[in-house]
N, C-alpha and C positions, 0 to 999 in steps of 0.2 A: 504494500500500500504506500503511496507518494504523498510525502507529507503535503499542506497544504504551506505554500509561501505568505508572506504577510499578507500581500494585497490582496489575495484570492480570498484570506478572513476577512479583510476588512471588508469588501463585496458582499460577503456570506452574509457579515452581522448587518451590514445596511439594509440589505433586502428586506430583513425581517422589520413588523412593524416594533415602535419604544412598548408597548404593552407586553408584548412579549417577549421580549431583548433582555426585558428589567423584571420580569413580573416573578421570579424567584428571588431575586435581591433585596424587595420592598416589602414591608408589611401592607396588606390591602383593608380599605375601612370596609367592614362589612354592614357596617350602619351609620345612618347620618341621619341627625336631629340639628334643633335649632332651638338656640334659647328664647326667641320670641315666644316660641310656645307656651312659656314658664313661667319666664322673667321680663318679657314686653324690649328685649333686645336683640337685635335681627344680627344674632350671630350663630354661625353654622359649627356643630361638635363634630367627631367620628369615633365610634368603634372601632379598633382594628382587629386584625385575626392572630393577635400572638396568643402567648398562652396567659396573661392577664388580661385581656382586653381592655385594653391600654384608652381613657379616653380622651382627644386630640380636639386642641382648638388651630386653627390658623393664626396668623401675626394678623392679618385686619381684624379677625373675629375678639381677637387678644384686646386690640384699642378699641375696640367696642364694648366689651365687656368692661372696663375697666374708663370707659367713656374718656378716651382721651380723639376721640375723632373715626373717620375710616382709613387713615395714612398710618402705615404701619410704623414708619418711620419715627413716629413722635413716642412713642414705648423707649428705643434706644436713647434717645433726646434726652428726654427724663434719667433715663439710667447712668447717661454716660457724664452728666452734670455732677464734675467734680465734690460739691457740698452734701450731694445726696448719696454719694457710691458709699458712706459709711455706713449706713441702715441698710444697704445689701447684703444678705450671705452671698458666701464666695461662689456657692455653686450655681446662682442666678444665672449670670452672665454668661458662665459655661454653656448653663441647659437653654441659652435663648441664642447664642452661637453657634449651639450644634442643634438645627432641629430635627425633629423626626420625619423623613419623608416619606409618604406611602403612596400610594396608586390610591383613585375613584372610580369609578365609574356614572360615567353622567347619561341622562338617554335624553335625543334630543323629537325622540319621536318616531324616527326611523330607523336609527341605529343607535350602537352604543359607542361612545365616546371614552375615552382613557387617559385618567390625566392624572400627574404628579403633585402633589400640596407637598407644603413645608406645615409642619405641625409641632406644638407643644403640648408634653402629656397637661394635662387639664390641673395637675396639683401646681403649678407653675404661679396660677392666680392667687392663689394661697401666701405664695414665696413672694409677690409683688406688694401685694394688702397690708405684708408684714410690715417691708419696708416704708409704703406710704404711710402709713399711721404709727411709725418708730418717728419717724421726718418730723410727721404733722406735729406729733406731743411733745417733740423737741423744738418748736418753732421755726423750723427749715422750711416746712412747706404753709403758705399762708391760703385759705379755698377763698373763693370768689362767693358772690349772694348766693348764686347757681348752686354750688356745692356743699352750701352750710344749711340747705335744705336735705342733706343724706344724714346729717348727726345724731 
């Protein structure tokens, strides 16, 4: 048998579609909710298929939760704001730099659709909450009218 040369792999692996290129690689959600249902916030969760069934928010779904906007970006903003990085555990930043990425499946009616999210396990919120209200009690973070209706 005649090994295969590089580019003949690399041929091989494009052919095929990323659903199934990757779909051993990744944990797949096998369920997906949304906190609106709940909580009156239109942010999307997942099950996945490990052996915890691990449950997963997105970075937008993340600043939604946590009501900082739909721009996922403003989560880091706040984190990476020198005055505040001391009310973080150390492992924060780790688990929101490496996130979890799994396969979906979307159906748009006529087919199924295959896509990749970045996700954090859902105790994450928990790890943020800490810090903002270490902040807040220490008078680092000062809330707005808007805000001082959550107390």
């Amino acid at each position: 048998m005649k090994k295969k040369s590089i580019q003949e792999r690399i041929k091989e692996i494009a052919k095929k579609p990323s659903a199934i290129r990757y779909e051993d690689k990744h944990f797949k959600a096998i369920k997906r909710g949304n906190f609106y249902d709940y909580f009156g916030i239109d942010a999307e969760f997942y099950v996945l298929n490990d052996n915890d069934q691990t449950v997963v928010v997105t970075a937008s779904g993340l600043d939604k939760i946590i009501s900082l906007g739909k721009n996922s970006s403003k989560l880091y903003e706040l984190l990476s704001v020198q005055y505040f990085r001391k009310f973080i555990e150390s492992n924060l930043i780790e688990k929101l730099e490496n996130p979890i990425i799994f396969q979906c499946k979307y159906s748009n009616g006529i087919s199924d659709i295959f896509s990749f999210e970045r996700g954090f396990n859902i105790t994450i919120i928990k790890n943020i909450c800490t810090a903002i209200l270490a902040a807040r009690s220490d008078g680092v973070i000062v809330f707005t009218k808007k805000t001082k209706k959550i107390k």
